[in-house]
C-alpha positions as CSV (number, residue, x, y, z in Angstrom):
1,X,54.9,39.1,61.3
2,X,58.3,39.8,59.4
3,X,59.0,40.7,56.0
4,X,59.4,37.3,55.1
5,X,56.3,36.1,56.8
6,X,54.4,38.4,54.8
7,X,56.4,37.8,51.7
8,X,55.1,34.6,52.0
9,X,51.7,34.6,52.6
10,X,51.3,37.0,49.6
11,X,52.1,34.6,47.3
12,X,50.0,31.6,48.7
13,X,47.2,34.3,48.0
14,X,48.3,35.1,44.5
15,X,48.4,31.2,43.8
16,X,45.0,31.2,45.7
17,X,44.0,33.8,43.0
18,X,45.3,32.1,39.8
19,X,43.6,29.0,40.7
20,X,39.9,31.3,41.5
21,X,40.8,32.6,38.1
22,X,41.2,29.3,36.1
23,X,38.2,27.8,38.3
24,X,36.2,31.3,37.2
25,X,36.9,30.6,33.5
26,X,35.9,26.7,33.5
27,X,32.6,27.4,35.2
28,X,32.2,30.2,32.2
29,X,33.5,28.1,29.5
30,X,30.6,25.5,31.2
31,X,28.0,27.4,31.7
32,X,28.1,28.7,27.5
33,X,28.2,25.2,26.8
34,X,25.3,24.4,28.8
35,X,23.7,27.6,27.3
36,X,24.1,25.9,23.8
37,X,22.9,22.8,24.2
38,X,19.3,24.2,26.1
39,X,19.2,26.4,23.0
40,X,19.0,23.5,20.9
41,X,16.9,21.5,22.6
42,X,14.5,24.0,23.0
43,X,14.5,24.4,18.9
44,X,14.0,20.5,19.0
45,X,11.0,20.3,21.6
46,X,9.8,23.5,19.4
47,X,10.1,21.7,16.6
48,X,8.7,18.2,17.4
49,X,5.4,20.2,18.9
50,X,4.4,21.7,15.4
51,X,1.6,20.7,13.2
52,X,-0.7,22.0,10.8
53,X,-3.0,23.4,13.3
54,X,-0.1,26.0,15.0
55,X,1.8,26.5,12.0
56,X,2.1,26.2,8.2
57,X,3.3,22.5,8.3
58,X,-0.1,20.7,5.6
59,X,-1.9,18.5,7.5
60,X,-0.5,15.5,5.6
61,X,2.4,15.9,7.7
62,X,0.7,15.3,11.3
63,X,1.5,12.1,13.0
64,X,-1.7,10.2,13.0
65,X,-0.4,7.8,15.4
66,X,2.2,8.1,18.3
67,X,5.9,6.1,17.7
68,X,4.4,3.5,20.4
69,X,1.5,2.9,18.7
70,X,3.6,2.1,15.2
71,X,4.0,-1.7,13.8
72,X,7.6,-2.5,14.8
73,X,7.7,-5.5,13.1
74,X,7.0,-5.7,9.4
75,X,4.1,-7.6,8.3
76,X,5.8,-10.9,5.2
77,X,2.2,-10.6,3.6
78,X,2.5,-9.0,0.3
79,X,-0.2,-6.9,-1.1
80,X,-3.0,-8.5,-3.4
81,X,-4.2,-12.6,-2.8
82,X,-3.3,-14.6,-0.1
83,X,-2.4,-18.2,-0.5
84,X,-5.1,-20.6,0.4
85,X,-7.4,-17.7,-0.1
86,X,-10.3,-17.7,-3.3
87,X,-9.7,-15.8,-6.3
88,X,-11.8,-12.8,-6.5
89,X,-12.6,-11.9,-10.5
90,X,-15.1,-9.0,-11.3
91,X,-18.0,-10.3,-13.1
92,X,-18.1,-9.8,-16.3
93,X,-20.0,-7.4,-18.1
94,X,-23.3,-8.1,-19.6
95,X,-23.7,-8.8,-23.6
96,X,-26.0,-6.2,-23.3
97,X,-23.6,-3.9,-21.9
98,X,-20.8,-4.3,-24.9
99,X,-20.6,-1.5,-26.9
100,X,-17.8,-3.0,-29.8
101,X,-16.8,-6.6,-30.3
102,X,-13.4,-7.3,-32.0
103,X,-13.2,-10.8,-32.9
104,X,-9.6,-12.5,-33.9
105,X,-9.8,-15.7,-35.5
106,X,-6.7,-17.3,-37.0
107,X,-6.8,-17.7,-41.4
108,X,-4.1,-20.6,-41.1
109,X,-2.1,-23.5,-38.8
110,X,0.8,-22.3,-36.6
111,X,2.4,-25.0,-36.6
112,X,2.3,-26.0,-40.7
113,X,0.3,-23.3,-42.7
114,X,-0.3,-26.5,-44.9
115,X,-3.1,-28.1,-42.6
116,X,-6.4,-27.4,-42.6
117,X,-8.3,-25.8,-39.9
118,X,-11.8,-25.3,-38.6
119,X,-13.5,-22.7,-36.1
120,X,-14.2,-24.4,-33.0
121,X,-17.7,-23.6,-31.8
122,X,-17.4,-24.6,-28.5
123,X,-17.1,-21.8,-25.6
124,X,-14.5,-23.2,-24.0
125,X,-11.9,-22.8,-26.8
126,X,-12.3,-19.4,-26.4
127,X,-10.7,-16.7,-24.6
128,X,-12.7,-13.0,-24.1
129,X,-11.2,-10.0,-22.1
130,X,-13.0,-7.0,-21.4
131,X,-11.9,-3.3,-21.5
132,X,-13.5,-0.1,-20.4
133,X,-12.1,3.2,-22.5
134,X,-13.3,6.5,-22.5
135,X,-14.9,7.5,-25.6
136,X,-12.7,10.9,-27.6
137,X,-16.4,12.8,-26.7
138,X,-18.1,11.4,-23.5
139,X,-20.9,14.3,-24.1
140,X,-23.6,14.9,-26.7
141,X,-24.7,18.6,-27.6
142,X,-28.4,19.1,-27.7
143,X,-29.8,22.2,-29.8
144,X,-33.3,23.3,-28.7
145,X,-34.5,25.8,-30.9
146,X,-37.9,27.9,-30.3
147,X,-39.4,28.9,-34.3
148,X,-41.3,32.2,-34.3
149,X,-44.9,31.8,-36.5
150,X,-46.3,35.5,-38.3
151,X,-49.8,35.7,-36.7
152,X,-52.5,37.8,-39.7
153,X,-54.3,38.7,-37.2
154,X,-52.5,39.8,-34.7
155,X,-50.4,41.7,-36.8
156,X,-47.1,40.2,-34.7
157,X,-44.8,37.0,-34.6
158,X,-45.6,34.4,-31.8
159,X,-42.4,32.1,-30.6
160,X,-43.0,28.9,-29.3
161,X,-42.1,28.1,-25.8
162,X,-39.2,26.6,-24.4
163,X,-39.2,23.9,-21.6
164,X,-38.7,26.4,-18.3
165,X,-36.6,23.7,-16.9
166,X,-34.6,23.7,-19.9
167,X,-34.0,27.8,-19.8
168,X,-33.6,27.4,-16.2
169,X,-30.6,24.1,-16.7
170,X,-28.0,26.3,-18.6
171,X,-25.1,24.6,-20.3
172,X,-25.2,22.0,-18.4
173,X,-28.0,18.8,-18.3
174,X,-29.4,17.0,-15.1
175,X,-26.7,14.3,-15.3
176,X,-24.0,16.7,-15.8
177,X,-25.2,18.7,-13.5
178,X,-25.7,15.4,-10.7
179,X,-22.1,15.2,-11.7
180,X,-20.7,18.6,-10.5
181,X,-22.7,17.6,-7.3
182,X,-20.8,14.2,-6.4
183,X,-17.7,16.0,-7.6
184,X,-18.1,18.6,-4.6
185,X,-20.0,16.7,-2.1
186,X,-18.6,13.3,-2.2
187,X,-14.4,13.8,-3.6
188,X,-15.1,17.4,-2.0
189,X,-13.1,18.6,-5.2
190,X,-12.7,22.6,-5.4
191,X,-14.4,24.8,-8.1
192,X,-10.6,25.0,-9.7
193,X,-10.6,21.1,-10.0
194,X,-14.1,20.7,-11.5
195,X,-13.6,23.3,-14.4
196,X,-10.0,21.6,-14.7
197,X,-12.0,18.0,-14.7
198,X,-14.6,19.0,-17.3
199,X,-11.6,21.1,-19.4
200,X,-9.5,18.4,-19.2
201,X,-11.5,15.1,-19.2
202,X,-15.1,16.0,-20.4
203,X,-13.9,18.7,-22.9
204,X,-16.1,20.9,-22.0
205,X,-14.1,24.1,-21.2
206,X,-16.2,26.5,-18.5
207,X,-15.4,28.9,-15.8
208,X,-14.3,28.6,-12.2
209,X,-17.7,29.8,-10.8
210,X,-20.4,27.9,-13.4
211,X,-20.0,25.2,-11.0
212,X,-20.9,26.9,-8.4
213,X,-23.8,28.6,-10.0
214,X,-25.1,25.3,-11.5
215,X,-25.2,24.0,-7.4
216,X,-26.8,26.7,-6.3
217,X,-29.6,26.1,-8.7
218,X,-29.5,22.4,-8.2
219,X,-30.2,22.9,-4.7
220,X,-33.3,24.2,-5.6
221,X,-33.9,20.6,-6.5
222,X,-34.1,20.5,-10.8
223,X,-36.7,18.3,-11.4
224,X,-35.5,14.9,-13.1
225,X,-32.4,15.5,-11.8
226,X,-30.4,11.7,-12.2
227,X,-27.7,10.5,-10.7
228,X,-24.1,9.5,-12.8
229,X,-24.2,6.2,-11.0
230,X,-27.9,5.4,-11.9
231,X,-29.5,5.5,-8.3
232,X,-32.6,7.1,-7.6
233,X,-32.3,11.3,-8.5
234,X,-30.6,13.2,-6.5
235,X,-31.8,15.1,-3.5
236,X,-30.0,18.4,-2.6
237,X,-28.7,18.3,0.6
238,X,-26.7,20.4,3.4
239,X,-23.5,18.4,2.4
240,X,-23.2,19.8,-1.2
241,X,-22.8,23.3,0.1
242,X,-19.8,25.7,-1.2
């Protein structure tokens, strides 16, 4: 081959090389990007897969339903009555049951002050709501006090007895205590949200573990123990555990 032969061919190969070279960065350039983007979708899968049970997401954040199981379509019916359906009303309560009765009767016309006016006996010219308000103290303190008697014989002072189910109760009373047991067992409220209930609600301001205490006895069964809702007493059971 001559020189120009060979001059030649050496620069088809050094255009062979630039184009190996441009080729070699575009496949690099490619490949980072690809790189990137599987970075972030493995952050997303990672992400989407969490829940409270493998991580410190709460609970309230777990889908309870898959995205095909969701209502696409929302429903027009607004919440409360229907149209066409009965009114419900909540009876009313029982005369028995009132504790105050304001009356408000009017002392003259509204239309002319000048004309004279009458009560109307009748029922239905009247109009009666109800209302249910907590009392300022929804508790009652009861003192039980044992006197000590000066015996001449015996030469020493005798006290009376208390109740034992009275020294064994504490603070708290059977429907107090039935109370702290419905708290726990049935809203499954912690020992931090009873003495915040009592502190706050009751007004009776006791510490973090009394509830607990006053459980563990009542799971011994306290006799007389009533329920707050009126049913039969209560019956300590494996649900009202710490």
């Amino acid at each position: 081959m001559s020189w120009f032969g060979w001059r030649k061919r050496c620069q088809q190969l050094e255009a062979e090389n630039r184009q190996l070279q441009e080729r070699n960065a575009w496949l690099e350039q490619r490949l980072q990007e690809l790189e990137a983007q599987n970075t972030r979708l493995t952050q997303s899968l990672a992400a989407a897969k969490k829940h409270s049970g493998n991580s410190s997401k709460p609970p309230s954040s777990d889908i309870v339903k898959p995205q095909g199981q969701r209502r696409q379509k929302k429903s027009k019916r607004r919440i409360g009555g229907q149209p066409g359906h009965p009114k419900y009303q909540r009876p009313a309560f029982a005369p028995e049951q009132v504790d105050q009765r304001i009356p408000f009767r009017l002392e003259q016309c509204p239309v002319n002050p000048s004309h004279r006016i009458r009560p109307a006996q009748a029922p239905e010219h009247q109009r009666t709501i109800q209302q249910v308000e907590l009392v300022p103290k929804p508790f009652k303190v009861i003192e039980y006090t044992a006197y000590s008697s000066w015996c001449h014989d015996c030469r020493a002072y005798h006290q009376a007895p208390l109740p034992q189910h009275l020294v064994k109760a504490g603070l708290f009373g059977p429907r107090l205590t039935s109370l702290v047991a419905y708290l726990k067992g049935r809203i499954h409220a912690s020992y931090s949200g009873i003495r915040d209930f009592f502190q706050d609600v009751v007004g009776v301001k006791v510490s973090r573990g009394y509830p607990n205490h006053r459980l563990s006895g009542a799971r011994q069964k306290i006799p007389g123990t009533a329920r707050p809702d009126g049913c039969a007493p209560w019956e300590p059971t494996s649900k009202y555990h710490a």
